[in-house]
DRENKEVO-503758 format. One line per 8 residues: number of its first residue (from 1); their letters; for each residue x, y, z of N, C-alpha, C. Coordinates in pm, 1 decimal, decimal comma. Layout:
NUM	a	X Y Z X Y Z X Y Z; ...
! end
This chain:
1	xxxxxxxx	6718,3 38184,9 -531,0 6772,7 38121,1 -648,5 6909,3 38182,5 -678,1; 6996,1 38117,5 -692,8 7146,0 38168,8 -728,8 7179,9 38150,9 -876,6; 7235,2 38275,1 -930,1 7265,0 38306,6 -1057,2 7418,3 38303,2 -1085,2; 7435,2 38161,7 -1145,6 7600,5 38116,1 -1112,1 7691,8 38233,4 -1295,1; 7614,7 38318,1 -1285,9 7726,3 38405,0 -1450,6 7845,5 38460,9 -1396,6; 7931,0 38452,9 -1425,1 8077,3 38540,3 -1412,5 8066,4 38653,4 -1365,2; 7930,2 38710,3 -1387,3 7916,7 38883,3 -1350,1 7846,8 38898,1 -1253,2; 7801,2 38782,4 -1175,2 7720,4 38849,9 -1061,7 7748,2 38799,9 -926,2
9	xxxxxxxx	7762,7 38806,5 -857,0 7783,3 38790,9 -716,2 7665,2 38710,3 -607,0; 7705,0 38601,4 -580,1 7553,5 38545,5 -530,4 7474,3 38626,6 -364,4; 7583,0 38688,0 -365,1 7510,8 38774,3 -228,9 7485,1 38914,6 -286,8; 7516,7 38970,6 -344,6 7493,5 39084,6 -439,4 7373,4 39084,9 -561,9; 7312,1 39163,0 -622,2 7223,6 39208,0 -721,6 7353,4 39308,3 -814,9; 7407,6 39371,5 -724,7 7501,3 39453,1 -847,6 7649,3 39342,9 -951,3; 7693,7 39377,9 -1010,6 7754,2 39322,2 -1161,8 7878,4 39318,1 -1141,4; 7952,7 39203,7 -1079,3 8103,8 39238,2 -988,6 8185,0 39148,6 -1099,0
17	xxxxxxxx	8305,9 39201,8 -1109,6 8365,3 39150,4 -1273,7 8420,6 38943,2 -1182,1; 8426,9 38892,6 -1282,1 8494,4 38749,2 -1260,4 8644,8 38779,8 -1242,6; 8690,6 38710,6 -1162,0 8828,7 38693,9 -1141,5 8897,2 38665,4 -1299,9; 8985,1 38716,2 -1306,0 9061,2 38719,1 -1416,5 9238,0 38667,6 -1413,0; 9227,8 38583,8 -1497,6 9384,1 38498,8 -1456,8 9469,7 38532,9 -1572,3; 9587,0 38548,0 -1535,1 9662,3 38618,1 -1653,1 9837,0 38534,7 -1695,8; 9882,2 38549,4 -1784,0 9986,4 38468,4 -1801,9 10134,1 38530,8 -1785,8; 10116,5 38693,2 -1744,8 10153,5 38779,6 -1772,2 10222,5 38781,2 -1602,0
25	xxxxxxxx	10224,7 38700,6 -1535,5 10293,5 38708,4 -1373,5 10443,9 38666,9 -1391,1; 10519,0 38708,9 -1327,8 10635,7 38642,1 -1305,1 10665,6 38520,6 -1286,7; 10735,0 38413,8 -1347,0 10763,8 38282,8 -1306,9 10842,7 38287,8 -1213,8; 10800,6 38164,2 -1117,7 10894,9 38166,7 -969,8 10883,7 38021,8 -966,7; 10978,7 37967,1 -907,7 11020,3 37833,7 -903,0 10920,8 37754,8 -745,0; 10842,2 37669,3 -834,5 10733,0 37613,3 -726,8 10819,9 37545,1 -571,9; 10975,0 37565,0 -555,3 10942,2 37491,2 -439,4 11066,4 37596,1 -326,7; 11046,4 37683,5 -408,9 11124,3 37807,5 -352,2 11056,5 37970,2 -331,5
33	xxxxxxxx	10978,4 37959,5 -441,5 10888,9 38122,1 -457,9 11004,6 38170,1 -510,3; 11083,2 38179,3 -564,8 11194,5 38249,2 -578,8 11206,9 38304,0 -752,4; 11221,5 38413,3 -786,6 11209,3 38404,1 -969,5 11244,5 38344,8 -1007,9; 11255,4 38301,0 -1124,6 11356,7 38205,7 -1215,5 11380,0 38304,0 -1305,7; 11565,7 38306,3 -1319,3 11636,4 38330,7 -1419,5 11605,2 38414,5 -1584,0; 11576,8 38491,8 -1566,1 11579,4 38552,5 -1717,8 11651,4 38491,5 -1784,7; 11642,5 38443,2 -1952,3 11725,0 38366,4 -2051,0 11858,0 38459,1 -2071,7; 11970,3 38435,9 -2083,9 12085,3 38520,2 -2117,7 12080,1 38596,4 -2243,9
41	xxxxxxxx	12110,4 38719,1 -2292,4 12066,8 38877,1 -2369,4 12155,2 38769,6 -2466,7; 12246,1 38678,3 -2511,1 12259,2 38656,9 -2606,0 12233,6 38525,7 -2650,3; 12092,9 38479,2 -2646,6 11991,0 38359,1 -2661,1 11921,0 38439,8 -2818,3; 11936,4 38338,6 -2910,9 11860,9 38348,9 -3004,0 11710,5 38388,3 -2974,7; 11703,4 38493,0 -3054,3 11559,8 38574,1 -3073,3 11457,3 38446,3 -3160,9; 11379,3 38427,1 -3096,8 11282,8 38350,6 -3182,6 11133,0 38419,6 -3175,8; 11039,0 38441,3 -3290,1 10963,6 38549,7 -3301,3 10822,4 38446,7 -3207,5; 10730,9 38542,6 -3128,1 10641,8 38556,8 -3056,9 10569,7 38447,4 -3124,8
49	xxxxxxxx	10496,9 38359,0 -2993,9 10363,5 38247,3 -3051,2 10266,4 38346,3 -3147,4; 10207,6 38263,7 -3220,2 10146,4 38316,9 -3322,4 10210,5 38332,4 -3488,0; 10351,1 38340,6 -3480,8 10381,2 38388,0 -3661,3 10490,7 38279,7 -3645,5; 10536,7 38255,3 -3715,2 10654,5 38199,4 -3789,0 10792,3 38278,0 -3806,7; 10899,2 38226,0 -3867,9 11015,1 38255,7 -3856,7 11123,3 38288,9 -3996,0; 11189,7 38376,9 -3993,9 11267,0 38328,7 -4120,5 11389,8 38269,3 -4050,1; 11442,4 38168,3 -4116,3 11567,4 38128,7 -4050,4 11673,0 38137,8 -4186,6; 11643,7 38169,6 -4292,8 11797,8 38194,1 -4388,7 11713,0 38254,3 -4514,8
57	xxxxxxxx	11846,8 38270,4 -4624,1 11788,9 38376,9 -4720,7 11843,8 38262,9 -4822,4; 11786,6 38220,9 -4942,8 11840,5 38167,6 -5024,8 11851,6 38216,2 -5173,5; 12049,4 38185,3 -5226,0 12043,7 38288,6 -5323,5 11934,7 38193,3 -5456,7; 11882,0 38238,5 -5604,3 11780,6 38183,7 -5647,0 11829,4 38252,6 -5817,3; 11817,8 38119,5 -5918,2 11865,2 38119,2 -6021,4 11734,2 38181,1 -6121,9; 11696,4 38297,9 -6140,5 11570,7 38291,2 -6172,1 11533,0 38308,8 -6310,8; 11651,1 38184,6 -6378,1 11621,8 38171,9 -6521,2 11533,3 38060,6 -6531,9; 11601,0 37958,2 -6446,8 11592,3 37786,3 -6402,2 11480,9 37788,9 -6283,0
65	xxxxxxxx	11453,3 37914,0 -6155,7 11387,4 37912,9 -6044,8 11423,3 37777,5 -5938,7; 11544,3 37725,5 -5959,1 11662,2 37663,8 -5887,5 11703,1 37742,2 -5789,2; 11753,3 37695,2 -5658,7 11826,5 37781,7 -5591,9 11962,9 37723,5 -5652,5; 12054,6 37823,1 -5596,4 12160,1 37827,7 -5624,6 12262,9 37792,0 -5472,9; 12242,7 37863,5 -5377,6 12277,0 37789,7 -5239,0 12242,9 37899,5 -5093,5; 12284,0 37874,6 -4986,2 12211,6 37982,7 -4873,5 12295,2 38063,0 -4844,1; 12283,3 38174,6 -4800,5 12318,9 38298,6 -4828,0 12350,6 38317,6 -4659,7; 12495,8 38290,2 -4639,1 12526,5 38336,3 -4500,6 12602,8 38471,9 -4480,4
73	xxxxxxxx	12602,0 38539,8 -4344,6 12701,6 38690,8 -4356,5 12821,7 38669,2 -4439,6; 12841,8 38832,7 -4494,1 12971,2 38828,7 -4564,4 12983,2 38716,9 -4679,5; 12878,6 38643,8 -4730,5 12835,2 38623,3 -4890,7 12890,4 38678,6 -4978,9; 12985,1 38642,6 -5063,9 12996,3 38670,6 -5231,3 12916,6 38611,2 -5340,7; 12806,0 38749,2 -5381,6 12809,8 38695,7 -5493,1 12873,3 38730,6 -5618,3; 12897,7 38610,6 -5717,4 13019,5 38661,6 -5793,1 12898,9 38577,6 -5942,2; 12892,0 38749,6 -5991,6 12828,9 38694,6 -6129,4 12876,8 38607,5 -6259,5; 13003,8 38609,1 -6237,1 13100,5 38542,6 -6330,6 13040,9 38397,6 -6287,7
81	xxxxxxxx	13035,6 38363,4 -6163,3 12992,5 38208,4 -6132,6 12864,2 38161,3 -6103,5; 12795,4 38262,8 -6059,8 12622,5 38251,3 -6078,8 12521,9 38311,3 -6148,9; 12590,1 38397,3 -6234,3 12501,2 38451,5 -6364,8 12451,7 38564,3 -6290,0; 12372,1 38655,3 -6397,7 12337,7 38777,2 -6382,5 12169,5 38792,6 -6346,5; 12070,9 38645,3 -6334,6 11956,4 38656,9 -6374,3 11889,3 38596,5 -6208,0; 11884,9 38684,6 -6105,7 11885,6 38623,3 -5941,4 11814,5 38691,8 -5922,2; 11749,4 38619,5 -5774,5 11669,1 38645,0 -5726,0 11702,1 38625,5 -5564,3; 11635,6 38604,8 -5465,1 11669,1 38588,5 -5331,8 11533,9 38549,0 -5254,8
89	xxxxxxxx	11486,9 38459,4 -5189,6 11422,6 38385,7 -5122,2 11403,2 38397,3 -4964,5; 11346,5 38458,7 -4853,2 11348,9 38460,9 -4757,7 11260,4 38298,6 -4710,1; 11368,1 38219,8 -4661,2 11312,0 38066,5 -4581,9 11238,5 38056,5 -4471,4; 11157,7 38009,7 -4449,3 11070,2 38002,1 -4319,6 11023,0 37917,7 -4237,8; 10980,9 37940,7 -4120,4 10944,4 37788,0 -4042,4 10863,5 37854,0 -3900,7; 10741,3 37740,9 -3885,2 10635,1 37768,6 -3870,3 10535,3 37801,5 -3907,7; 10421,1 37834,0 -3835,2 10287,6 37859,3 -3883,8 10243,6 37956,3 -3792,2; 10157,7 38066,5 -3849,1 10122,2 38105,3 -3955,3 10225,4 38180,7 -4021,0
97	xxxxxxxx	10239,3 38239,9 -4157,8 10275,4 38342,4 -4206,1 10206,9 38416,5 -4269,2; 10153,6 38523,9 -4256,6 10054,9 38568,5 -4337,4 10137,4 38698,3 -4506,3; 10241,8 38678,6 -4413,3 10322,1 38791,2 -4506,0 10497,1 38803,0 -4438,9; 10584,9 38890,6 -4553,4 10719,1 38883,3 -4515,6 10716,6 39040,6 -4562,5; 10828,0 39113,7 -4505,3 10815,3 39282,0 -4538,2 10954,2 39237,0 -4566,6; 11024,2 39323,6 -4662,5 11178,0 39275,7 -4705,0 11227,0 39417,2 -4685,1; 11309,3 39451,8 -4668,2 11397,9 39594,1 -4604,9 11549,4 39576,1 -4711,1; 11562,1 39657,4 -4829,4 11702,1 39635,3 -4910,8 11769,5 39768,6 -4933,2
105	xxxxxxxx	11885,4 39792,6 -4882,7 11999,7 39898,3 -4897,8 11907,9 39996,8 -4843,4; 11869,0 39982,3 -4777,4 11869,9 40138,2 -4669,9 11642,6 40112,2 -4692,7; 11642,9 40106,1 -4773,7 11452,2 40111,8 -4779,6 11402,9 40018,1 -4733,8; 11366,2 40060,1 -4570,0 11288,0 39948,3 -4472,9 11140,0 39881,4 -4570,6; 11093,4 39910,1 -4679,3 10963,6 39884,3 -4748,1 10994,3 39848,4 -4871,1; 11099,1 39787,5 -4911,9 11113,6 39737,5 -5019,9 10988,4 39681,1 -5088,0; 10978,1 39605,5 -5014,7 10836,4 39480,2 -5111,8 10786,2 39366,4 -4986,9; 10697,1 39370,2 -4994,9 10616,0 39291,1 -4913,5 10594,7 39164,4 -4954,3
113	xxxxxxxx	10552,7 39044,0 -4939,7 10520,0 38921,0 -5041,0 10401,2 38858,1 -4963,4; 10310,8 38818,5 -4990,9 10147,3 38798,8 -4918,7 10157,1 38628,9 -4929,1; 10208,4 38554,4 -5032,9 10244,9 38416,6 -5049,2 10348,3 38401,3 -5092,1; 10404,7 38236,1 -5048,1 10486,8 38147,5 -5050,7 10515,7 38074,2 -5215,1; 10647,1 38118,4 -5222,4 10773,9 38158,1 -5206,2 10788,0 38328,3 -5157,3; 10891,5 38364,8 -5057,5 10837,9 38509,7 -5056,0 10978,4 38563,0 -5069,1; 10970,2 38563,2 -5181,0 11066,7 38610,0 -5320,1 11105,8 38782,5 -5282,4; 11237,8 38842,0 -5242,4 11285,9 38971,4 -5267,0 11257,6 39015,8 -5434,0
121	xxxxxxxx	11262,1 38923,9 -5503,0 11268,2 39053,2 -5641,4 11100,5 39016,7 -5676,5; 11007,0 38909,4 -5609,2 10887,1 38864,5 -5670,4 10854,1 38744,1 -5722,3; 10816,7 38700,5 -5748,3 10720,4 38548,6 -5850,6 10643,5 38565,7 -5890,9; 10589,1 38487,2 -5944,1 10433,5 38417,7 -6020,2 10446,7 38285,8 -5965,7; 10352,0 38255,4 -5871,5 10337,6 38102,1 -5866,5 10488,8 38041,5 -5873,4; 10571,7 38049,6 -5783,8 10739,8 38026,1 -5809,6 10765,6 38012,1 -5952,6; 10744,7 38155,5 -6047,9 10842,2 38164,9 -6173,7 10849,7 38285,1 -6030,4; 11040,4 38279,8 -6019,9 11097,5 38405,1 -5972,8 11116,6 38508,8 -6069,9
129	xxxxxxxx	11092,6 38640,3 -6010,4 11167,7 38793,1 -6149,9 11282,4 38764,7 -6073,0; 11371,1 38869,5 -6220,7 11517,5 38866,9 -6153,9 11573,0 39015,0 -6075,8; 11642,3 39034,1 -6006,5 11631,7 39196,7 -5960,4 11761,7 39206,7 -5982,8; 11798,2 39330,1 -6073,6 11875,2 39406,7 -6102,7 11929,7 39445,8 -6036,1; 11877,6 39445,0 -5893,5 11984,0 39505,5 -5779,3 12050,9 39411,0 -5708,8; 12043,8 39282,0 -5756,5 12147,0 39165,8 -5719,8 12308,9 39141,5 -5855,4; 12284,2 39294,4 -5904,2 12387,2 39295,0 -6010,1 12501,3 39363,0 -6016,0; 12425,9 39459,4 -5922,3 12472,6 39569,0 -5853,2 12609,8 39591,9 -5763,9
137	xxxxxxxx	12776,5 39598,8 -5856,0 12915,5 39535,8 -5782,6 12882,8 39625,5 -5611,7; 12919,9 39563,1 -5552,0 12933,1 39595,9 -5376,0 12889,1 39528,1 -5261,5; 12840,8 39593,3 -5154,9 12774,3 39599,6 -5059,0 12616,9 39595,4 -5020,4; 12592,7 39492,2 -5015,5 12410,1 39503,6 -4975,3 12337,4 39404,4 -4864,9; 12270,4 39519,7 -4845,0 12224,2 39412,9 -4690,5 12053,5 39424,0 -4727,8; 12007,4 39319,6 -4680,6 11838,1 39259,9 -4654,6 11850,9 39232,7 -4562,2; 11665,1 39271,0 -4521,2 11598,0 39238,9 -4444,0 11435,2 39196,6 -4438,6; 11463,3 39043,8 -4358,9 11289,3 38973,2 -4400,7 11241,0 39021,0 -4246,2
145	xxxxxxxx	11103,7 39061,3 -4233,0 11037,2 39006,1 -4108,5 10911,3 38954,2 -4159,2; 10879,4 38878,8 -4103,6 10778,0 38775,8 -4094,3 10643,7 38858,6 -4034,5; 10482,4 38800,6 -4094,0 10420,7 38858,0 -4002,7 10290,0 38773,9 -4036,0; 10206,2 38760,8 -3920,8 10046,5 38686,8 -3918,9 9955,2 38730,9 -4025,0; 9972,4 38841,1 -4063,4 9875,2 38867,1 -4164,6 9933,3 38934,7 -4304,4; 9860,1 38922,4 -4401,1 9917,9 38943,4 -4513,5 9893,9 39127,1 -4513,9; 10007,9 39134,5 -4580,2 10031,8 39325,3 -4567,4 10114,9 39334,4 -4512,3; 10175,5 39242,8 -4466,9 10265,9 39312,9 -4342,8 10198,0 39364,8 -4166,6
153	xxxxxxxx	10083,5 39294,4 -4185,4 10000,1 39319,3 -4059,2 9966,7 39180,4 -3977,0; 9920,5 39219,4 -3830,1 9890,8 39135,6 -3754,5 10036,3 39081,8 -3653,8; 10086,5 39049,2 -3595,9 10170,7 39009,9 -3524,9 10292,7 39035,2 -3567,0; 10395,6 39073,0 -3577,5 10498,5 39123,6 -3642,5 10614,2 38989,4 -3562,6; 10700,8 38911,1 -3672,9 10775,5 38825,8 -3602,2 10945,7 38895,3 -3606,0; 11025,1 38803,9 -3533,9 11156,5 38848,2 -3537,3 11222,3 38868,5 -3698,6; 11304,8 38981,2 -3684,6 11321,7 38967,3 -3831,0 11519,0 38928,0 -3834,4; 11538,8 38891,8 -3950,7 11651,2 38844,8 -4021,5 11743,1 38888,2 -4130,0
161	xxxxxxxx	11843,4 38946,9 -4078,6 11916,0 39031,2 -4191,7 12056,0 38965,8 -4225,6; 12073,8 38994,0 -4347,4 12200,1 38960,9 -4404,4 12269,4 39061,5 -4464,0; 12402,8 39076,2 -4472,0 12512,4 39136,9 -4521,7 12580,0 39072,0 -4615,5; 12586,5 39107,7 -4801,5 12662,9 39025,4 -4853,7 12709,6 39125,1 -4932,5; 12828,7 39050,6 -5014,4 12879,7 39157,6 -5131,6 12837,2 39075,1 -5287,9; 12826,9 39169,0 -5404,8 12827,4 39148,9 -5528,4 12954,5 39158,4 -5577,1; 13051,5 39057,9 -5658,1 13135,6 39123,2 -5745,3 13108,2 39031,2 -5891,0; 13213,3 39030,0 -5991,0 13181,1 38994,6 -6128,2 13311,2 38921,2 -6156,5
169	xxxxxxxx	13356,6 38815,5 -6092,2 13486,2 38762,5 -6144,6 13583,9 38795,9 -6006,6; 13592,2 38869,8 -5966,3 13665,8 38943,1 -5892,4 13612,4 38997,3 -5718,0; 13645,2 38848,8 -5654,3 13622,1 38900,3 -5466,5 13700,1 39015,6 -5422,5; 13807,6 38989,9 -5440,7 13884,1 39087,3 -5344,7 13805,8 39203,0 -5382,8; 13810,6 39276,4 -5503,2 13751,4 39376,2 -5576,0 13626,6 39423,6 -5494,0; 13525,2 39330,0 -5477,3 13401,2 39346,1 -5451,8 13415,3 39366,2 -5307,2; 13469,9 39324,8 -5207,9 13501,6 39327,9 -5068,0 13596,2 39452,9 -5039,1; 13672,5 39499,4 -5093,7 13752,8 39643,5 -5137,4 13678,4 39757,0 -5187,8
177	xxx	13579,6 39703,5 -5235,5 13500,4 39811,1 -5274,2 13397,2 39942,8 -5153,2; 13384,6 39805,0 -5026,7 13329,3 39861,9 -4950,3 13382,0 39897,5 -4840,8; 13522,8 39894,8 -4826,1 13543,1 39967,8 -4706,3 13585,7 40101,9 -4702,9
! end
């Protein structure tokens, strides 16, 4: 009688493992054997199957919980024209997200956010808080990464940083300030 399980061997009694197939081989081009091409070192990072993505930071009015507009490098914000009461929004795309870890002026652990909206200064159910450190005249950089599980655990995705300045009426000022 032959015992067709993964673990046994039909000429054998002893427990011989099943062939195991893996995804983890080199790609080679089916009509050459030959590798194929590594993607070029300056190809957008897109984060690992499994998590989702941030793709922009949006600045956030968090009197109104309006955005205000998206937040690209070298950003001014200028409180004279967007008020003093902000917030900041890390945007996303894909599935899953289980969580976002935010990294601000030097503290990789700023604040974590477990649900959507995943707000740098916080929410309630999208009422945004406002953070005081978006008031702050200068230089400040964030950072979102994305991740499968809430905590900041489970698959860790590519993360997304921005560089912007604060000033109050006054760019040049605020861009002078930091060099």
């Amino acid at each position: 009688m032959w015992n067709f399980s993964p673990f046994t061997s039909p000429t054998s009694s002893s427990p011989t493992p099943a062939p195991v197939t893996t995804t983890d081989a080199p790609v080679v081009s089916p009509t050459t054997d030959a590798p194929v091409a590594s993607p070029p070192t300056d190809a957008p990072v897109a984060s690992p199957p499994g998590v989702g993505s941030i793709t922009s930071f949006t600045l956030i009015n968090a009197s109104t919980d309006n955005p205000i507009r998206q937040l690209t490098p070298g950003s001014v914000i200028d409180l004279s024209v967007d008020g003093s009461s902000l917030s900041m929004r890390a945007d996303v795309s894909g599935t899953p997200i289980g969580s976002v870890k935010f990294g601000f002026d030097g503290n990789a652990n700023f604040k974590t956010e477990n649900v959507a909206p995943y707000a740098l200064g916080g929410d309630n159910s999208g009422n945004y808080s406002p953070m005081s450190q978006l008031t702050q005249l200068g230089s400040h950089t964030v950072t979102a990464t994305p991740f499968s599980e809430t905590g900041a655990q489970g698959i860790q995705g590519s993360s997304l940083t921005l560089t912007f300045s604060v000033s109050n009426g006054n760019r040049r000022k605020a861009l002078r300030k930091n060099v």
